[in-house]
C-alpha positions as CSV (number, residue, x, y, z in Angstrom):
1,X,8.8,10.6,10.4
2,X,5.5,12.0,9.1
3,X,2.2,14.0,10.1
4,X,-1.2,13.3,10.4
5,X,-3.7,16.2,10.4
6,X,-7.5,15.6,12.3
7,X,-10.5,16.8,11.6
8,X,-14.0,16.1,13.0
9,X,-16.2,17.9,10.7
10,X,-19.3,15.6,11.9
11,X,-19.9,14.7,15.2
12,X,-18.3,11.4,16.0
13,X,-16.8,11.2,12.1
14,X,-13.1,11.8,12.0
15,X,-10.9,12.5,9.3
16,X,-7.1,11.9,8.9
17,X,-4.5,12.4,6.5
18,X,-1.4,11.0,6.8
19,X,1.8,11.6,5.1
20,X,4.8,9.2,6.6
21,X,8.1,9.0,5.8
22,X,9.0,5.7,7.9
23,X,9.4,1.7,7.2
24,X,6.5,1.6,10.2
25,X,5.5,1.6,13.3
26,X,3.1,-0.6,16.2
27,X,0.2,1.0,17.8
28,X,-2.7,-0.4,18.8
29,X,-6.3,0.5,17.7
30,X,-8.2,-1.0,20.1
31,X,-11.7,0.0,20.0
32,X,-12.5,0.3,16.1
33,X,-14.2,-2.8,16.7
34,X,-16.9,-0.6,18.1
35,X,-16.9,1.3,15.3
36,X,-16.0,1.0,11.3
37,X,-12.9,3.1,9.7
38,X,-12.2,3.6,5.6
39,X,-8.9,4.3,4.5
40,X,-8.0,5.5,0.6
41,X,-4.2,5.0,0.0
42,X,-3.0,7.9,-2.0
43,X,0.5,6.9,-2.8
44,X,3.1,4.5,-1.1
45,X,2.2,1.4,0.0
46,X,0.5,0.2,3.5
47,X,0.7,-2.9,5.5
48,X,-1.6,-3.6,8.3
49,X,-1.5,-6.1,10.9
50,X,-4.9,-7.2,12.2
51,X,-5.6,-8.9,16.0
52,X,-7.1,-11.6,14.5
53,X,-4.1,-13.2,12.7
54,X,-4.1,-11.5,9.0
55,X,-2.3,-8.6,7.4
56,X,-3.9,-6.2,5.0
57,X,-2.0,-5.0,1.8
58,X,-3.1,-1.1,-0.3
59,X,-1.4,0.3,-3.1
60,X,-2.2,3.4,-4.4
61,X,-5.6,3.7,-5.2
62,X,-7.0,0.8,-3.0
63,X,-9.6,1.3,0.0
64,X,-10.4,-0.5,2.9
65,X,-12.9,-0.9,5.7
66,X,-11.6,-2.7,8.9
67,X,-13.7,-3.7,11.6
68,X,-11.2,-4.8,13.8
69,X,-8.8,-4.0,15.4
70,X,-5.1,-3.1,13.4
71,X,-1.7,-3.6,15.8
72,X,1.1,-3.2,13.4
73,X,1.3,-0.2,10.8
74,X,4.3,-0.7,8.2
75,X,5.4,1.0,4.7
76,X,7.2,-1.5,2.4
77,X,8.0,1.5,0.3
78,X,9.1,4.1,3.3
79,X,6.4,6.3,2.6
80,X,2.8,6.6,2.6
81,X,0.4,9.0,1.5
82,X,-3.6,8.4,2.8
83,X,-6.9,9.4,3.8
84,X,-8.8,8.1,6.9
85,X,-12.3,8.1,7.5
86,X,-13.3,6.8,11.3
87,X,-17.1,6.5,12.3
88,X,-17.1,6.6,15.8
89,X,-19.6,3.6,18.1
90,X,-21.3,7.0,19.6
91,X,-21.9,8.2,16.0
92,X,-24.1,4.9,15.0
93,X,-25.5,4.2,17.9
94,X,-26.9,8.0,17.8
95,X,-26.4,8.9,14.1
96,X,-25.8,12.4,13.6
97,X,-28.8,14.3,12.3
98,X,-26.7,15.6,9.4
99,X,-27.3,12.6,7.9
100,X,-30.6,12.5,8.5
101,X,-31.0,15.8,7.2
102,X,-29.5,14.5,4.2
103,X,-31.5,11.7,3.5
104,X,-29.1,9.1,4.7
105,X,-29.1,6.1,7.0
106,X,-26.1,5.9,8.8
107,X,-26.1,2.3,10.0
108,X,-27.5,1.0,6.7
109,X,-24.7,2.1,5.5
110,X,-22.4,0.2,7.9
111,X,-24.2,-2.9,7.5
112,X,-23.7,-2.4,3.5
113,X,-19.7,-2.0,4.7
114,X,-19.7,-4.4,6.5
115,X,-21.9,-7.5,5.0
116,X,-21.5,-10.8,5.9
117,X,-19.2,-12.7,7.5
118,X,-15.7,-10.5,6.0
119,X,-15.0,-8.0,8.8
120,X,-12.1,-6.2,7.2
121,X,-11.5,-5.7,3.3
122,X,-9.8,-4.1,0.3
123,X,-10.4,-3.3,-3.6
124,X,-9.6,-1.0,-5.6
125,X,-11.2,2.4,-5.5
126,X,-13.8,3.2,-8.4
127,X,-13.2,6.3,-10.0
128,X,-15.7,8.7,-8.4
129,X,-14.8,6.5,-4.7
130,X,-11.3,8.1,-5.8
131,X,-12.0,11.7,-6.4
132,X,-14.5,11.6,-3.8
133,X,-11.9,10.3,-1.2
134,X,-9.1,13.4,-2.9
135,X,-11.9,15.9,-1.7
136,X,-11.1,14.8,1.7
137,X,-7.2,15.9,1.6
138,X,-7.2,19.3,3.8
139,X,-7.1,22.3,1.5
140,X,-6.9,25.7,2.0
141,X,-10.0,27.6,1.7
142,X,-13.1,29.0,3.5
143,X,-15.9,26.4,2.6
144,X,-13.3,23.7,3.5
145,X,-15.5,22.5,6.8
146,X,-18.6,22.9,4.5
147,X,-17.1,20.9,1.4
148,X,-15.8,17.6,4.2
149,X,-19.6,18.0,5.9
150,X,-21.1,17.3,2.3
151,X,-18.0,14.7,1.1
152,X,-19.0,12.5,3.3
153,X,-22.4,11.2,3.1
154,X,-21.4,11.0,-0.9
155,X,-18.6,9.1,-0.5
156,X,-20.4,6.6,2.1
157,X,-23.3,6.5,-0.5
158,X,-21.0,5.4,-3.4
159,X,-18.8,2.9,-0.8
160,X,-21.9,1.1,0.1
161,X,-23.8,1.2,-3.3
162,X,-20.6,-1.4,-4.3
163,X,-20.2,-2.8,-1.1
164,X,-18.0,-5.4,0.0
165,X,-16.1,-8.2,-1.9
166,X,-18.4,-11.2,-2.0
167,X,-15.6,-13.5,-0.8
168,X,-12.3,-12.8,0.8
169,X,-9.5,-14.3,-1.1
170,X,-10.9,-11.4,-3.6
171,X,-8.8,-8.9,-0.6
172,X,-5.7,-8.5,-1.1
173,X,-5.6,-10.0,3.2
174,X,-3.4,-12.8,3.8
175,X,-2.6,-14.9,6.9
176,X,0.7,-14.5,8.8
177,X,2.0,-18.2,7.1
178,X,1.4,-17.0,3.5
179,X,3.0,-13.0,4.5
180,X,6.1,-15.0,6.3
181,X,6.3,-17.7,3.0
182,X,6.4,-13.9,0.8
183,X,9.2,-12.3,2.9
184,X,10.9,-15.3,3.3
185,X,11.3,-15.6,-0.4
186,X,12.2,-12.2,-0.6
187,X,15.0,-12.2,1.6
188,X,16.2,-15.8,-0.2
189,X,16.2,-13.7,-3.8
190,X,17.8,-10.6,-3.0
191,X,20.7,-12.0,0.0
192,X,22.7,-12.5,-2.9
193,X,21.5,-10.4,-6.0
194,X,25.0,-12.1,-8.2
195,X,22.9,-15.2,-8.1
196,X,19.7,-15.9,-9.5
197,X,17.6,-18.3,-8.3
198,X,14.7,-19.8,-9.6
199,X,11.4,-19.4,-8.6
200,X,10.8,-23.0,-8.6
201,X,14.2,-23.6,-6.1
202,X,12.7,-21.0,-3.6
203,X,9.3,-22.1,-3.6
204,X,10.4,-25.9,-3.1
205,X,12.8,-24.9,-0.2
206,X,9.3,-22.9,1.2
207,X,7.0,-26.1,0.8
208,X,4.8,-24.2,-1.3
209,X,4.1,-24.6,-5.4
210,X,5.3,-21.6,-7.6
211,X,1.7,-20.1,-8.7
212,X,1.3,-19.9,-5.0
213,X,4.6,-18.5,-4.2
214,X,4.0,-15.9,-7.4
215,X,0.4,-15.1,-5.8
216,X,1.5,-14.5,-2.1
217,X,4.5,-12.7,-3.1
218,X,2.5,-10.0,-5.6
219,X,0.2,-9.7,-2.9
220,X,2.8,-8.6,-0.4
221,X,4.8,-6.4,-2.8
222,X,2.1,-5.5,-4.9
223,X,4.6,-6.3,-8.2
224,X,5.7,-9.9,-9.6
225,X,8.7,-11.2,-8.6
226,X,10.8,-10.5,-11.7
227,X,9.6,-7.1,-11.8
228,X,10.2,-6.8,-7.8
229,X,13.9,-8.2,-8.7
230,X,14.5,-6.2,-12.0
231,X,14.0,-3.2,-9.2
232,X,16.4,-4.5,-6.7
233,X,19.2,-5.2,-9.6
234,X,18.8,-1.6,-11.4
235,X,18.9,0.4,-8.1
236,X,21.9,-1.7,-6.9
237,X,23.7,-1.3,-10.0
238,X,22.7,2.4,-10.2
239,X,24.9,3.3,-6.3
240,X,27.8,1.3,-8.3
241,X,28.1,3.4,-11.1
242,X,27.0,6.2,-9.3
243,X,30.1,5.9,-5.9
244,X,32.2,3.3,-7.7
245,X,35.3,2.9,-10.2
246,X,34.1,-0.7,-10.9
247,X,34.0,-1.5,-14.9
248,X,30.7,-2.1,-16.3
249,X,31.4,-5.6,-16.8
250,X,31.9,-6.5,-13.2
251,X,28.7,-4.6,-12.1
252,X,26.8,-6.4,-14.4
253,X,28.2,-9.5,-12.8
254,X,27.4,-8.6,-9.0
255,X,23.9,-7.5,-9.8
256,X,23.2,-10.9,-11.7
257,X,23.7,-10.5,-15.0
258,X,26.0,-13.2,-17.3
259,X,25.7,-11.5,-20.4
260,X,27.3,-7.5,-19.6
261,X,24.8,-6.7,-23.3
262,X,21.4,-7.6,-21.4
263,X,22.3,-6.1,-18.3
264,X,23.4,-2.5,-20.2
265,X,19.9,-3.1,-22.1
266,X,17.8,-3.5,-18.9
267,X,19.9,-0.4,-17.6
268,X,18.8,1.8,-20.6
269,X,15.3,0.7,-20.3
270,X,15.3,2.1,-16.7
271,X,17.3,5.3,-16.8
272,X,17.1,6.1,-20.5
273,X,21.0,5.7,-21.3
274,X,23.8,3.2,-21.3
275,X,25.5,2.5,-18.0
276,X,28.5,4.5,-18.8
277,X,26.4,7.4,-19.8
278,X,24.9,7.3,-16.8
279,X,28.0,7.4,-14.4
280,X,29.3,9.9,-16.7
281,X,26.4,12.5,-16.4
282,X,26.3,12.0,-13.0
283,X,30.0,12.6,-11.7
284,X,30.1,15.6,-14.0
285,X,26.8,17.2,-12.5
286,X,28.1,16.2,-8.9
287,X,31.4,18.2,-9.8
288,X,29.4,21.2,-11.5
């Protein structure tokens, strides 16, 4: 399933990492309205469900600030890897005097995080955001409590110093129409992986135009939809050669491919050898 490990090494700031092996799970968060929590994807990808009708998309190397509060927590790739940051209502309501002793303003920070009218957002992490957010992944050492303590207030420093995405289509946050329209075209292109449909065909039977169907979709998988597909085909064809007897020729047929040359092409391209060589190397290191 996963673990999270805590910390609180400021009063009323807690830190989490999580490492999750799981499509996902629903819990609710009630109460971060009250307060404001960062997150820094590491690796996977993360889906969030928001109360007020949107869903939140991170790949790695994304942050976030919410504001509200998240219901639904899944991991389109089965796994996630991240860093949580949560400052507590008591902690800016009565800022901590670390900060003050460091020469920081805790709640102009949080108005910086949380500027105008966009209550929860994503972007991709600047470089130093990134390291600064790696420093927060538990390690083992004896000025760990001391190296959190002064991660912090820099990381906050450097969040707010870029602030928050002007306008919110620049997010990667969508409604629950445009996630369902995504999924929905998923589940219409991979039913039946033998046949390819168009992206034109599924985006008519959606109601929707294919730039939009393209843009919701790489917003939900966080790939395009021929690369999303290209995945789907190779690792399909992959468990054929890998637990079947079937000739090349037919698995190039039931993963979608007419032509059995472009399909053993596209193969080598992924693995880094021909189908046959593939199911070859395999069955002999299973028998070693």
């Amino acid at each position: 399933m996963g673990s999270t490990i805590l910390h609180e090494p400021i009063e009323g700031v807690v830190l989490s990492y999580h490492r999750m092996s799981t499509p996902g799970f629903a819990v609710s968060t009630k109460g971060i309205g009250e307060g404001v929590k960062l997150n820094y994807c590491v690796s996977g990808r993360l889906e969030v469900s928001m109360a007020d009708g949107h869903t939140m998309f991170m790949a790695p190397g994304d942050l976030s600030v919410e504001t509200s509060t998240a219901w639904d927590f899944s991991f389109p790739c089965a796994f996630y890897e991240g860093v949580e940051m949560f400052l507590h209502r008591s902690s800016l309501a009565r800022p901590p005097e670390f900060f003050a002793a460091c020469g920081v303003d805790l709640n102009e920070i949080a108005a910086h995080l949380r500027a105008g009218r966009i209550r929860n957002w994503t972007r991709a992490a600047a470089p130093e955001e990134s390291r600064l957010f790696r420093e927060l992944i538990p390690g083992a050492g004896d000025f760990e409590h001391a190296r959190l303590r002064l991660t912090i207030p820099l990381l906050l420093l450097r969040i707010a110093g870029s602030g928050a995405p002007r306008r919110e289509s620049e997010s990667a946050i969508y409604s629950r129409r445009q996630v369902d329209i995504a999924k929905r075209a998923e589940a219409l292109l991979t039913d039946d992986i033998s046949r390819r449909r168009s992206i034109a065909e599924v985006a008519s039977l959606l109601g929707v135009r294919p730039t939009t169907l393209k843009g919701y979709f790489k917003g939900v998988y966080g790939v395009c939809i021929s690369d999303y597909l290209l995945d789907v085909r190779m690792s399909r064809a992959e468990k054929l050669l890998k637990h079947g007897d079937s000739p090349v020729a037919d698995i190039a047929h039931a993963v979608g491919y007419a032509n059995v040359g472009k399909f053993c092409e596209a193969f080598r391209r992924k693995f880094g050898m021909t189908p046959l060589k593939y199911r070859f190397q395999t069955r002999s290191a299973a028998h070693a």
